[in-house]
N, C-alpha and C positions, 0 to 999 in steps of 0.2 A: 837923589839916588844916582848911582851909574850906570844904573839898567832900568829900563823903563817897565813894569809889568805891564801897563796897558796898550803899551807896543805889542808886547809878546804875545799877551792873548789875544791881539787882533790875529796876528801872526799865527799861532797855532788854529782858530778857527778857521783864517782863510786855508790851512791847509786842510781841514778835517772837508771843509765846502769840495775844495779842489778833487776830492778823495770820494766825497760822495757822487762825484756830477760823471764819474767815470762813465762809460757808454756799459750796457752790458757785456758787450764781448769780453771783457776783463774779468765777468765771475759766470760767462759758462761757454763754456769753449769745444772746439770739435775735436773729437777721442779719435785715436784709431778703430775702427769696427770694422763691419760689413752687415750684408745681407742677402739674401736668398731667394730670388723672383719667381716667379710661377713656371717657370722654363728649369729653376731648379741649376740655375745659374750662381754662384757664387760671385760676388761684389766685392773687393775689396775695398772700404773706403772710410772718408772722417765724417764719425756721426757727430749731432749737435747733442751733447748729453746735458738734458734738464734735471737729470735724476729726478724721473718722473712718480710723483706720488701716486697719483693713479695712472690705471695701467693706457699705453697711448691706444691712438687706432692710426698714427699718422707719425712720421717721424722726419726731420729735416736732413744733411746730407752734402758733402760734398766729395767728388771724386780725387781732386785735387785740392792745397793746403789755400793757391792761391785761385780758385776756379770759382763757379759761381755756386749758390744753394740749389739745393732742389729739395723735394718733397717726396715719399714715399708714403705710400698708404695702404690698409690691411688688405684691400681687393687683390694687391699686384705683391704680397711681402709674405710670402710663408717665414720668416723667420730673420729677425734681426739682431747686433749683439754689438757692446764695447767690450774692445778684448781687453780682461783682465776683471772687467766690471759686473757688466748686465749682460744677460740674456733676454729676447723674449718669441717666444713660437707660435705660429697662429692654430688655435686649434679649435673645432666645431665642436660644441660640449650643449649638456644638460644643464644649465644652472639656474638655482632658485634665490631667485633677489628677495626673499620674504623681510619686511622690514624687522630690524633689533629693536627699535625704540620701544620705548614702556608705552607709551600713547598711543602707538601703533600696530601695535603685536594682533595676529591674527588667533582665532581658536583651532583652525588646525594644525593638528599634532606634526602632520606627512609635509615634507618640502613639496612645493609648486615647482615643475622643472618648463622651464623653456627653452628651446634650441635656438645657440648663439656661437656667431662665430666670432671668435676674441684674443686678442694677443694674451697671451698665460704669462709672465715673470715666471723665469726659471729659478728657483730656490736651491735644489740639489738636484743630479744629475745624474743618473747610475742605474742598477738592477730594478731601483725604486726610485723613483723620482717625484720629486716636493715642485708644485707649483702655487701662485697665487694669483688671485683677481681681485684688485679694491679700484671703486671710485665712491668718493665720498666718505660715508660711513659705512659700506659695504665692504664687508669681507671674506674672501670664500678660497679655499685650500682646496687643489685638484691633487691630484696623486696619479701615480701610473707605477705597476709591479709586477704581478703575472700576466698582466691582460695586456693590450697596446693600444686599449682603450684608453682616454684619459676622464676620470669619473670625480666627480667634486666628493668632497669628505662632508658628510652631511653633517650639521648642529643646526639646530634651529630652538629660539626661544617661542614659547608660544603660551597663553592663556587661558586660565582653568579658573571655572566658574566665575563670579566677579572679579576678584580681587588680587587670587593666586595665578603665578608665574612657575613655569614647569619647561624643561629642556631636553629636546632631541639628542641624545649624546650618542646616534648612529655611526659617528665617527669611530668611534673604540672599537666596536664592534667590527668596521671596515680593516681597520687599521690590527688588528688581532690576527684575523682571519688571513691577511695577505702578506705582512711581514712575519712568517713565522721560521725566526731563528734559534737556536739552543740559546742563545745571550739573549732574547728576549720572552722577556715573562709577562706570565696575567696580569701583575703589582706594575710593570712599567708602561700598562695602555689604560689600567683600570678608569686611575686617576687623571690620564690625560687632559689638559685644559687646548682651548680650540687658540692655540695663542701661537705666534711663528717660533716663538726658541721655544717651545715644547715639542711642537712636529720634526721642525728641524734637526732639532736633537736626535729622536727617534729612528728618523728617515739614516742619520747617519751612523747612529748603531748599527743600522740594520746590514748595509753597504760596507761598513766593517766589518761584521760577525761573519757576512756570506763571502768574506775576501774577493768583493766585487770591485773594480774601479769606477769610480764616480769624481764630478766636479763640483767643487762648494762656488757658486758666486757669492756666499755672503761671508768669506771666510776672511773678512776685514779681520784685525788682530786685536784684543782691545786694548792693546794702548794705541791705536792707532785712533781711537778715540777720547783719548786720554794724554795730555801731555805735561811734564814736569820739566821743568827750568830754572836755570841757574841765572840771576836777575841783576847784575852788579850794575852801578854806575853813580854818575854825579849829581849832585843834587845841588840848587842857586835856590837858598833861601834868601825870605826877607822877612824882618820883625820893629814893629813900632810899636809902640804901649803908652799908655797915657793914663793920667791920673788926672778926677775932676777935682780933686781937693786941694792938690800942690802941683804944678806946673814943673815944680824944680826934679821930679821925678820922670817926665814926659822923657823917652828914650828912642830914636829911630836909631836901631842896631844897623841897619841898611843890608848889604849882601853878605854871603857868604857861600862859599864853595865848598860841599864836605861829601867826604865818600858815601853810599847810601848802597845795602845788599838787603835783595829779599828769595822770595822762590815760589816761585809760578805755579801752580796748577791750575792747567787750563781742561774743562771738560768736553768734549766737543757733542755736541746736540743731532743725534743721526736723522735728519731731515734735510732738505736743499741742499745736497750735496757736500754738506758738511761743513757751510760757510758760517755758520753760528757757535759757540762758543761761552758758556760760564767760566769763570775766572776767581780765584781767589789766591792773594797776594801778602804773605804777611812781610813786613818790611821793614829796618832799622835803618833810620835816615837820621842821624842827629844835628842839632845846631845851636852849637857851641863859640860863644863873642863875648866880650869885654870891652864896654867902653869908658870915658872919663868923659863925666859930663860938668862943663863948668859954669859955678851958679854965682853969680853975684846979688841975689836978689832975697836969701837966707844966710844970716850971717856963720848959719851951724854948719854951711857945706861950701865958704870962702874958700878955702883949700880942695875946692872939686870934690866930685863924686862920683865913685865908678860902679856901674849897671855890669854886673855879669849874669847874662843867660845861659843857662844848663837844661837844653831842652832836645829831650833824649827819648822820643815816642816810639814806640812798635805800633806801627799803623799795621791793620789788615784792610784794602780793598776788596769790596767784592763787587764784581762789575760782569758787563755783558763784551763779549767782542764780536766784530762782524770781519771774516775774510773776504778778502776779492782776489781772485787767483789772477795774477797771470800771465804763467804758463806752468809749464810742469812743474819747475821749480822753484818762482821765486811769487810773491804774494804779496800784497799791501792789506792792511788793518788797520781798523780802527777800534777804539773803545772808551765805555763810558764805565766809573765803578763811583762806589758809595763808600767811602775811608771812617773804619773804626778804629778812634783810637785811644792806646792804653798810654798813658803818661811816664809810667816809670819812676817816678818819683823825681819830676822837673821841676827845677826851681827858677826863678830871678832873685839874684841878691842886690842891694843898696851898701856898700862900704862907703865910709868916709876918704880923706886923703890920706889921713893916718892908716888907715888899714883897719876900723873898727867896721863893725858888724852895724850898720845904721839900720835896715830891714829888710826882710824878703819877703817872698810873694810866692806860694805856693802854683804849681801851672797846674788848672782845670782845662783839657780842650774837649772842643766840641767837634760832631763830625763834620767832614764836609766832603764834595765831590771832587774828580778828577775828570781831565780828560786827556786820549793821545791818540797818540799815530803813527805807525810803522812801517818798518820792512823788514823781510823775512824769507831767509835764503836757503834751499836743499831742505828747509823743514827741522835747519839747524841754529842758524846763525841769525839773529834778530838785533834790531836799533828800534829805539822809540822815544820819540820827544814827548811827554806827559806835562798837562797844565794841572796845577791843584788849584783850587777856588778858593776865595780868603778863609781864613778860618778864626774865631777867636779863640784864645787861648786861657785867656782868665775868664771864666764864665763865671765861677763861682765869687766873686770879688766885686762887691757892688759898685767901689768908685776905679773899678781900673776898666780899663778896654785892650784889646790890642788888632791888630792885623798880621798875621800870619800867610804869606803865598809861598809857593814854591814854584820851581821849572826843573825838571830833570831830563837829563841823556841818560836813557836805559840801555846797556847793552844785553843782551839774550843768548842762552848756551841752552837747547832744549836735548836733555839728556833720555828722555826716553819720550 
């Protein structure tokens, strides 16, 4: 062969190795922010954003890009933020940690409140104001609207007699009473669910109807979570086949170079700062060869024998991707997917010298995996060397076998 594939994929995993061993600083990095000291001091500076699941009590920090970390913590922090990102405000509230679990559900009906003081995630911003508190599987939604109190939005599941489950839905009730605008009605709090895009929602009806100004920190966009791409590039196949009955059929087509277009949607998974990623890829890569193969060893194919493959799949992968940012602009990835694919109606034919029809061979393939690795620039402009794993192609054909690999340069055009 001219290309070695067991080169390559050493070669592509040393780079996928390379790619995983990066230091973390590459996928979470310091944002512009500030924050707010007990002096009531403004801070301008680079926070260390973990896009934290739960809410912190402590946050990293530097004042300069090149200067050293430090640490902030809730005693000394009334209030910290990435600008454009997160908010978060320290506030001393009522909150009742009752557990949700079926297992652990309590029989009273009334929330348990205890006095805590706790950075709040700021949700919306305005006349009314949306906050939250999770660690773990806690969840609890604070609010703030005529009062300047900040008072958590009760729900509570709780347990009735053995068996039955029964829910505090004090929330509506809260939420009824204190946003009351002409654009909100009984029908849009009745049914409220204690979930964030239902509050949220609400909260920004309401901030609308009273032509109040307010700030959305979650006003990501969603295709900003969502990305579609335009996927062209070249694709280095390779094909052998082999036959256990006759030898005079055995074919190594060897490489081939053929244009190869698909189209990206990538989903992006709203957790860790948005470095995860589903993927699905449908793909037309074909690979199309002809060769003469000459036999002296069957007197019926003296005059050689030419192997033409016609194999012409619309693969879909569906795979995972991992980001690693970094900096504002430009990104490295990686990914793995699972290739389904549909044949098209691929053949291998057998002609003689003469140009007669000696056999062909129907293409069954099977699936197989990929793998690759990128880069990814302004959020627009993408490259990516992908390895596909052997594949067989005649599955259905008891005395045939074959070996199928690929390597491809993906270029990337992400249009929205």
């Amino acid at each position: 062969m001219t290309f070695n594939f067991f080169m390559k994929k050493k070669i592509l995993f040393s780079v996928l190795l390379s790619i995983l061993s990066i230091k973390s600083y590459s996928q979470i990095i310091f944002e512009n922010g500030y924050f707010i000291n007990e002096s009531d001091q403004k801070i301008d500076c680079l926070i260390k954003n973990i896009d934290w699941e739960d809410n912190p009590t402590e946050f990293e920090y530097k004042i300069l890009q090149t200067g050293s970390t430090q640490k902030a913590h809730i005693q000394t922090t009334k209030e910290f933020g990435i600008n454009g990102v997160s908010k978060f405000i320290r506030a001393k509230v009522k909150i009742d940690k009752s557990s949700d679990e079926v297992s652990d559900l309590s029989s009273e009906k009334n929330p348990i409140f205890h006095e805590e003081e706790i950075f709040l995630r700021v949700i919306i911003e305005g006349k009314a104001s949306l906050y939250v508190y999770k660690k773990g599987n806690l969840n609890r939604y604070f609010y703030k609207a005529n009062d300047p109190t900040i008072n958590q939005l009760v729900y509570k599941r709780y347990r009735i007699n053995t068996d039955g489950i029964a829910e505090n839905n004090s929330f509506r009730q809260q939420l009824f009473n204190d946003l009351k605008c002409h654009g909100i009605t009984l029908r849009d709090v009745k049914d409220i669910k204690y979930y964030r895009k239902d509050l949220k929602k609400l909260f920004l009806n309401f901030n609308e109807c009273t032509n109040s100004s307010f700030l959305n920190y979650e006003s990501k966009k969603k295709n900003e979570l969502f990305n579609l791409s335009l996927r062209p590039g070249l694709n280095l196949g390779n094909l052998a086949i082999q036959n256990s009955s006759s030898n005079v059929y055995n074919t190594d087509f060897g490489n081939k170079v053929s244009f190869r277009f698909g189209i990206e949607a990538e989903f992006i998974l709203p957790f860790r700062k948005h470095t995860w990623g589903i993927l699905i890829e449908p793909t037309f890569q074909p690979y199309q060869l002809e060769k003469t193969i000459k036999s002296t060893s069957d007197p019926v194919f003296l005059g050689g024998l030419v192997a033409k493959v016609n194999y012409k799949p619309i693969e879909v992968p569906l795979g995972v991707r991992r980001h690693f940012f970094l900096n504002e602009e430009s990104e490295i990835f990686i990914n793995v997917s699972y290739i389904f694919v549909f044949d098209n109606n691929s053949k291998i034919e057998f002609k003689t010298g003469s140009g007669s029809l000696a056999s062909f061979v129907d293409i069954k393939s099977e699936s197989s995996a990929a793998f690759g690795a990128g880069l990814k620039y302004k959020n627009r402009f993408g490259i990516e060397i992908r390895y596909q794993t052997r594949r067989e192609i005649l599955e259905n054909h008891a005395i045939w076998s074959s070996d199928y690999k690929t390597l491809a340069v993906i270029f990337g055009y992400t249009l929205f």
